[in-house]
C-alpha positions as CSV (number, residue, x, y, z in Angstrom):
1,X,201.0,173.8,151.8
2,X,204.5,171.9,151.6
3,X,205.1,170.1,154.5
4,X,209.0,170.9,155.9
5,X,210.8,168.1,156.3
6,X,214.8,167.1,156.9
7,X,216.2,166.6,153.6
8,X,217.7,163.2,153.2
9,X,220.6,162.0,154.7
10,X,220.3,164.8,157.6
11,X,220.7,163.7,160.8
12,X,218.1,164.6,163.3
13,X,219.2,164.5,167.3
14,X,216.8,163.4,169.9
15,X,214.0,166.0,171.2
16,X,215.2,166.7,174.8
17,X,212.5,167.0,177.1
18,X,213.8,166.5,181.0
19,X,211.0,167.8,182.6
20,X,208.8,165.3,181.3
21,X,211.1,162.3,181.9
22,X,211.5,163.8,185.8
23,X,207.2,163.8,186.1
24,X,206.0,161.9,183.9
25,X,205.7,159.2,186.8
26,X,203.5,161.3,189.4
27,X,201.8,162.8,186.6
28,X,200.5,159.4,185.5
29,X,199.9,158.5,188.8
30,X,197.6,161.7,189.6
31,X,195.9,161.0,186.1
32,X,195.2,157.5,187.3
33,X,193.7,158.7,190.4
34,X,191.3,160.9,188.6
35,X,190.0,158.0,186.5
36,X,192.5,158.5,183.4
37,X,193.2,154.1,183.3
38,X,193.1,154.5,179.5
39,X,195.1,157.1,179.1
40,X,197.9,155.9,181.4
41,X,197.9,153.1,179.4
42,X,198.1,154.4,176.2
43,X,200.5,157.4,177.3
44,X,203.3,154.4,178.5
45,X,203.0,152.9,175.2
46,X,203.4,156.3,173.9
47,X,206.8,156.9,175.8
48,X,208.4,153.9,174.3
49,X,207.7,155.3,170.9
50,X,203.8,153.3,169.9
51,X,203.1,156.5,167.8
52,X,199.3,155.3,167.6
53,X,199.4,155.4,171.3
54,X,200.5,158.1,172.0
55,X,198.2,159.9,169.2
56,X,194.9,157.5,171.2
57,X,196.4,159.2,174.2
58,X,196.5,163.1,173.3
59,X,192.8,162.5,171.4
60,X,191.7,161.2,175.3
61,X,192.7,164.1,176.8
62,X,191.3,166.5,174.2
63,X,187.9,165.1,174.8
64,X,188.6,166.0,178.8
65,X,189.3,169.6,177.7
66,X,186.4,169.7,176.0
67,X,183.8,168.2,178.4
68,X,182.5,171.1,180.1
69,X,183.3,174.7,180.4
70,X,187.0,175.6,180.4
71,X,187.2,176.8,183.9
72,X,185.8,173.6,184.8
73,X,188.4,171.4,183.5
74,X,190.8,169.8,186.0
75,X,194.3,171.2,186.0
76,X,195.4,167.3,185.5
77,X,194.0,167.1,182.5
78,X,195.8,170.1,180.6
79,X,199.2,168.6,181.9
80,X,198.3,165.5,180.2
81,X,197.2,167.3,176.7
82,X,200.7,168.4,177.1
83,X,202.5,165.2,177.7
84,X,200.5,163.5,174.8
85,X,201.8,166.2,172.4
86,X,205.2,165.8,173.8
87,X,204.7,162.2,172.7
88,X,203.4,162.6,169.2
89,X,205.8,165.1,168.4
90,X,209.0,163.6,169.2
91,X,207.6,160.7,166.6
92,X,207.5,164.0,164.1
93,X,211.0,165.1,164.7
94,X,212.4,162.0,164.4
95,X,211.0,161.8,161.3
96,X,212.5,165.0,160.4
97,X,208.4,166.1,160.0
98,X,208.9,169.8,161.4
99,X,205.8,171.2,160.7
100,X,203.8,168.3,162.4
101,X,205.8,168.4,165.1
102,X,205.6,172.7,165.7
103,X,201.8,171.9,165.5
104,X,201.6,169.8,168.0
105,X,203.3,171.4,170.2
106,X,202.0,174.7,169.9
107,X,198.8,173.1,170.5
108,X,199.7,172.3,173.6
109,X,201.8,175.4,174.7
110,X,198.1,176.6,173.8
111,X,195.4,174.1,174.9
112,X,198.1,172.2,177.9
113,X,198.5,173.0,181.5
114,X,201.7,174.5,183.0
115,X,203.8,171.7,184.3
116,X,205.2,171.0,180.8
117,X,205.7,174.3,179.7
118,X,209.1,175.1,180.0
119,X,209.6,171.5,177.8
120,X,207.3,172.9,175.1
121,X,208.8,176.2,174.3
122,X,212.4,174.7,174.4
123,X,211.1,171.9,171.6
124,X,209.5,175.1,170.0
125,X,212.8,176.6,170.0
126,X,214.8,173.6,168.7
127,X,212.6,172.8,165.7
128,X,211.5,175.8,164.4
129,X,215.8,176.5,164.0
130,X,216.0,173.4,162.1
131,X,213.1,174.2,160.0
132,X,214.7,177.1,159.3
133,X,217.8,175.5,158.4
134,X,215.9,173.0,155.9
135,X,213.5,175.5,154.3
136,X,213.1,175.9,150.9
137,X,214.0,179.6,150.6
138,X,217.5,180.1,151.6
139,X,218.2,183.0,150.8
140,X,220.2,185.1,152.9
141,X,218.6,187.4,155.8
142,X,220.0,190.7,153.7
143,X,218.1,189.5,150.2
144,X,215.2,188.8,152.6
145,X,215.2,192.7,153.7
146,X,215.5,193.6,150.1
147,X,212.1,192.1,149.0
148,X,209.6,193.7,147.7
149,X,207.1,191.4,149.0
150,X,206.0,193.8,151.8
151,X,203.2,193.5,153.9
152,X,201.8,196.7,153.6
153,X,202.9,199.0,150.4
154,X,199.4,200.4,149.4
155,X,199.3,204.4,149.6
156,X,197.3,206.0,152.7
157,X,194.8,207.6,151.0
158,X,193.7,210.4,153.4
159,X,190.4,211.6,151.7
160,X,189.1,207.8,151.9
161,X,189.7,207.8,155.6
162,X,186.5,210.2,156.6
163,X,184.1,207.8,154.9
164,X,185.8,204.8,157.1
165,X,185.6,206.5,160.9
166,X,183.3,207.4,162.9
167,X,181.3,210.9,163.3
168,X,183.2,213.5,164.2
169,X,186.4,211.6,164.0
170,X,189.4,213.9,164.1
171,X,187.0,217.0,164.5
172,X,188.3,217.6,168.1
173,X,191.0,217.1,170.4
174,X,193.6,215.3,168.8
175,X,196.0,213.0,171.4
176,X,199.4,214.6,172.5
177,X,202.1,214.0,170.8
178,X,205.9,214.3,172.3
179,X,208.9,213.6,171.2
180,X,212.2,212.8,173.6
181,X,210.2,212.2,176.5
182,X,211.8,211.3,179.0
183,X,210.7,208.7,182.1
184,X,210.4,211.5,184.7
185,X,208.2,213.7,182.2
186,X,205.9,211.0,181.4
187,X,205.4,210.0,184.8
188,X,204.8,213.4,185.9
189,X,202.8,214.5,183.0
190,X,200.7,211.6,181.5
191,X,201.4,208.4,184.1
192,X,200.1,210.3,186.9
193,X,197.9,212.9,185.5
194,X,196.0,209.9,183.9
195,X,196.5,211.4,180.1
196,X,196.9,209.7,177.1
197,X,199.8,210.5,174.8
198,X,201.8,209.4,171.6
199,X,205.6,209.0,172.4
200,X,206.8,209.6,168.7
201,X,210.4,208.4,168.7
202,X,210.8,205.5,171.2
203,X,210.6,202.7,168.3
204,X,213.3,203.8,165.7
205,X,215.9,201.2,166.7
206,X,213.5,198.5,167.0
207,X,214.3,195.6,163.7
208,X,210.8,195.0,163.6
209,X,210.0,198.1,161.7
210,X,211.8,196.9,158.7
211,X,211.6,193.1,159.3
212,X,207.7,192.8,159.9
213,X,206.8,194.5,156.7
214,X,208.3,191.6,154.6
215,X,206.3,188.7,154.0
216,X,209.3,186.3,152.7
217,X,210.6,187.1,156.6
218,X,207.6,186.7,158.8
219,X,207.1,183.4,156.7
220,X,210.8,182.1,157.4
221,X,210.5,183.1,161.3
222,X,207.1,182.0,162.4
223,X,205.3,180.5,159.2
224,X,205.0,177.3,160.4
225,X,203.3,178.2,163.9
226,X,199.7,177.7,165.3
227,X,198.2,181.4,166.0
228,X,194.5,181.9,167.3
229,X,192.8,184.6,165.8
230,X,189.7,186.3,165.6
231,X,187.2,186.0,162.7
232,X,184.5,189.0,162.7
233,X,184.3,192.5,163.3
234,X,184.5,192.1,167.1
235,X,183.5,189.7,169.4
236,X,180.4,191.4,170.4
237,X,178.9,190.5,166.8
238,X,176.8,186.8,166.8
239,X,179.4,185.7,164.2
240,X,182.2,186.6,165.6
241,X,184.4,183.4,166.6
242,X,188.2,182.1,167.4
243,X,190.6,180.0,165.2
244,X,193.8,178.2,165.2
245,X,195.4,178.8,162.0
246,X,199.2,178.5,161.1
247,X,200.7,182.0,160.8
248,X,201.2,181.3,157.5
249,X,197.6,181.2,156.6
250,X,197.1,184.3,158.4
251,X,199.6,185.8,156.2
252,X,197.1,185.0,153.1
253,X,194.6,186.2,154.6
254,X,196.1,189.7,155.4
255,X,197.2,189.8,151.8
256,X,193.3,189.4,151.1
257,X,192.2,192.5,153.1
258,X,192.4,190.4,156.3
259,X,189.1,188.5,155.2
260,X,187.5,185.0,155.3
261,X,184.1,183.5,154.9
262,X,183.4,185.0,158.3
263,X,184.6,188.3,158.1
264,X,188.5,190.1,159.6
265,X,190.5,188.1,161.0
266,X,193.4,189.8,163.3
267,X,195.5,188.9,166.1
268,X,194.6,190.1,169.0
269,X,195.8,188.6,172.1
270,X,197.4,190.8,171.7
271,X,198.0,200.4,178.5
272,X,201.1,200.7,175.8
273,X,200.0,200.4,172.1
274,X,203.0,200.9,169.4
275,X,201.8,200.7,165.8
276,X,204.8,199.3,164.3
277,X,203.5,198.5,160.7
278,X,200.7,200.3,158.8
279,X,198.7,203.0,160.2
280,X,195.6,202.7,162.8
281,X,193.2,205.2,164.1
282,X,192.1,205.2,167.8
283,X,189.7,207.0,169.7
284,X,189.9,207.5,173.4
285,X,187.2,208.2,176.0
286,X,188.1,208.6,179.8
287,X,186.8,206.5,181.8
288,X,184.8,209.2,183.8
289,X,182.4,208.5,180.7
290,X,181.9,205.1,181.8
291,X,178.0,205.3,182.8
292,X,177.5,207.3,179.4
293,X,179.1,204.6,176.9
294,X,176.9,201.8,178.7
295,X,178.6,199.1,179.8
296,X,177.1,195.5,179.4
297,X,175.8,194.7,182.3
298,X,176.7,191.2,182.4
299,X,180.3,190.7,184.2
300,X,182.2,188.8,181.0
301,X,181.7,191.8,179.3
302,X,181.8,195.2,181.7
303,X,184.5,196.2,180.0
304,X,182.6,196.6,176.8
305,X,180.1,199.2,175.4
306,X,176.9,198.5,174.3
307,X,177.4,201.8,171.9
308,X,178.7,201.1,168.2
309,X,180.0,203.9,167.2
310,X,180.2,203.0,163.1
311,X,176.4,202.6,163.4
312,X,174.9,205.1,166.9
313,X,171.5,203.8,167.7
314,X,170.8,207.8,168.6
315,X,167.5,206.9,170.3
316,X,168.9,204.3,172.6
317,X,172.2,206.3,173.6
318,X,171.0,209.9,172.7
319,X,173.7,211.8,174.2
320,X,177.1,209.8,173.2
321,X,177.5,212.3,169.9
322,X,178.2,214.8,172.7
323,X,180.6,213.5,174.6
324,X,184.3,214.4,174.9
325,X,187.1,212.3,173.5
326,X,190.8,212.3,172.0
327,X,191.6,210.6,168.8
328,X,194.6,210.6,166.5
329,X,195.9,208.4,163.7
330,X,198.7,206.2,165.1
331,X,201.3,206.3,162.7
332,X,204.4,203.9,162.1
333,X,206.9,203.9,165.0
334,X,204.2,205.6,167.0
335,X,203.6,204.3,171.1
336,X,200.3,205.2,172.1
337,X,199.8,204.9,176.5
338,X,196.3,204.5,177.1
339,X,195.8,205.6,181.1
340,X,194.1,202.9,183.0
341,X,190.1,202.2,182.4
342,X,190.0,204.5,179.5
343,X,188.0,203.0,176.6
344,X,189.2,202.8,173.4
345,X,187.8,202.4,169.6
346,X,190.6,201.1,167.5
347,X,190.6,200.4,163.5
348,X,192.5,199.7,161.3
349,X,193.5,202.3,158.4
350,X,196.3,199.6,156.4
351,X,197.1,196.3,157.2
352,X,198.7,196.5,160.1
353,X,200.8,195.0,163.1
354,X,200.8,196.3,166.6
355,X,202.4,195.3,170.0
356,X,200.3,196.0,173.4
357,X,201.9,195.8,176.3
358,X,200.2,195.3,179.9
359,X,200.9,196.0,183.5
360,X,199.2,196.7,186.9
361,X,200.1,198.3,189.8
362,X,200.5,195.5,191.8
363,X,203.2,194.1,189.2
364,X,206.4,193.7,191.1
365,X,209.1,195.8,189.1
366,X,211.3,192.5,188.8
367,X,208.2,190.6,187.1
């Protein structure tokens, strides 16, 4: 992969980063305190521009991430994982070395602490429009639309979809759908009632429907970013582990049927489901099944069945073939809400792309 870079000539402005600059000082000094000498050291060599330093530096606090269990980890040192990739990747942009520099800092927007945070995203921001501005395809956003290099433009083939899903699948109750629903109804007749439903025309003015089928897009907006994903068929499954790819190489692998020596790999970080490319079926059991689906009893994963349903072990969970549950195939522009502790058995039909969205009760309505 072609590395983006300023073309020659182009003038490349300073990477602004005033939270750093106002505490970087008691940063250092509660690094210090917690036994960080070295990395004090090199982190001040870093900040007037030793580009070794400041790489020596961001390497020392990586090996603090890693030496122990996450939660384990003082705060300190995730602030510092930040401030060392602050460091490298203003030597990037200066440079005019854009993709360095978005890795980097999406590694620590992902692996940092908080204090930096706000200087992260708005370096994020700033490069990734000046890679855009420098990349080799320039073709305008309306020729970008008119590609055919779509995402997803194989047929649904409905008679292969029975041999995919599991028994009984679409057999039974299939999920409500509704269209013009208003706030009031839903509230009244699936918020509070606790009842799943598809809301069929809530997405049509979203861009994304059109923009996140085309490849040439999704590469010009976010090609260049660090993603993690997930590499297996779930992450119950022994070989089922995490990566940080760029979301370019995610692309690829999408365009391969998603795979990779280790199996799918899919976003997924990722109550409100909308299926806004491709199609995906779901299947929904309420969570007064809960008992019956057997829950792993260990607390990291109580919210996870010990039931496959693509493969029933019919002597271990004899009566889950029997038990009631909604399903439907979630088509494009679809929003599926899933009530509160309901479980859920989602795959995927196409390649696909889906938004999930969140909330508790507790959530302020200003959050």
């Amino acid at each position: 992969m072609s590395t983006t870079t300023a073309p020659c000539g182009d003038s490349v402005s300073t990477l602004e980063t005033p939270t750093l600059d106002t505490e970087s000082h008691d940063l250092l000094h509660s690094i210090s305190e917690h036994g960080g000498y070295a990395y004090v050291s090199m982190a001040a060599m870093a900040a007037a521009g030793d580009f070794c330093a400041a790489e020596a530096a961001r390497e020392m606090a990586w090996e603090q991430l890693h030496s122990g269990p996450w939660h384990s980890v003082l705060p300190v040192w995730r602030d510092a994982y930040s401030m060392a990739c602050l460091h490298v990747a203003k030597h990037h942009y200066k440079n005019g070395e854009f993709e360095k520099s978005l890795r980097v800092l999406d590694m620590g927007i992902i692996m940092g602490g908080t204090l930096l945070g706000k200087d992260l995203h708005c370096a994020v921001d700033k490069i990734s429009e000046k890679a855009r501005s420098v990349r080799v395809s320039e073709r305008r956003c309306d020729d970008l639309m008119n590609s055919e290099n779509r995402l997803v433009d194989q047929e649904f083939d409905v008679s292969k979809v029975f041999q995919l899903l599991p028994v009984k699948s679409l057999t039974s109750k299939i999920v409500v759908k509704r269209s013009a629903l208003s706030l009031e109804g839903f509230l009244k007749d699936h918020y509070l009632s606790g009842s799943p439903v598809i809301i069929s025309d809530c997405m049509a003015h979203w861009p994304a429907k059109m923009k996140w089928n085309n490849i040439d897009y999704l590469q010009r907006v976010a090609g260049d970013r660090t993603v993690p994903v997930e590499v297996g068929k779930n992450y119950l499954c022994a070989e089922w582990k995490q990566e940080l790819i760029t979301f370019s190489e995610f692309l690829q692998r999408i365009r391969s049927n998603g795979c990779s020596p280790g199996g799918p790999t899919y976003l997924a970080q990722h109550p409100l489901f909308d299926q806004v490319v491709g199609k995906k079926y779901i299947r929904l059991y309420s969570a007064s099944f809960s008992d019956e689906l057997f829950p792993y009893p260990d607390t990291m994963l109580c919210n996870s069945s010990q039931v496959d349903l693509d493969d029933i072990d019919e002597r271990k969970f004899p009566k889950v073939q029997d038990l009631e549950f909604v399903d439907c195939i979630l088509e494009e522009g679809e929003m599926l809400y899933i009530p509160p502790k309901w479980w859920h058995y989602v795959r995927s039909l196409t390649t696909s792309c889906s938004v999930s969205f969140w909330w508790s009760e507790g959530e302020s309505s200003d959050a």
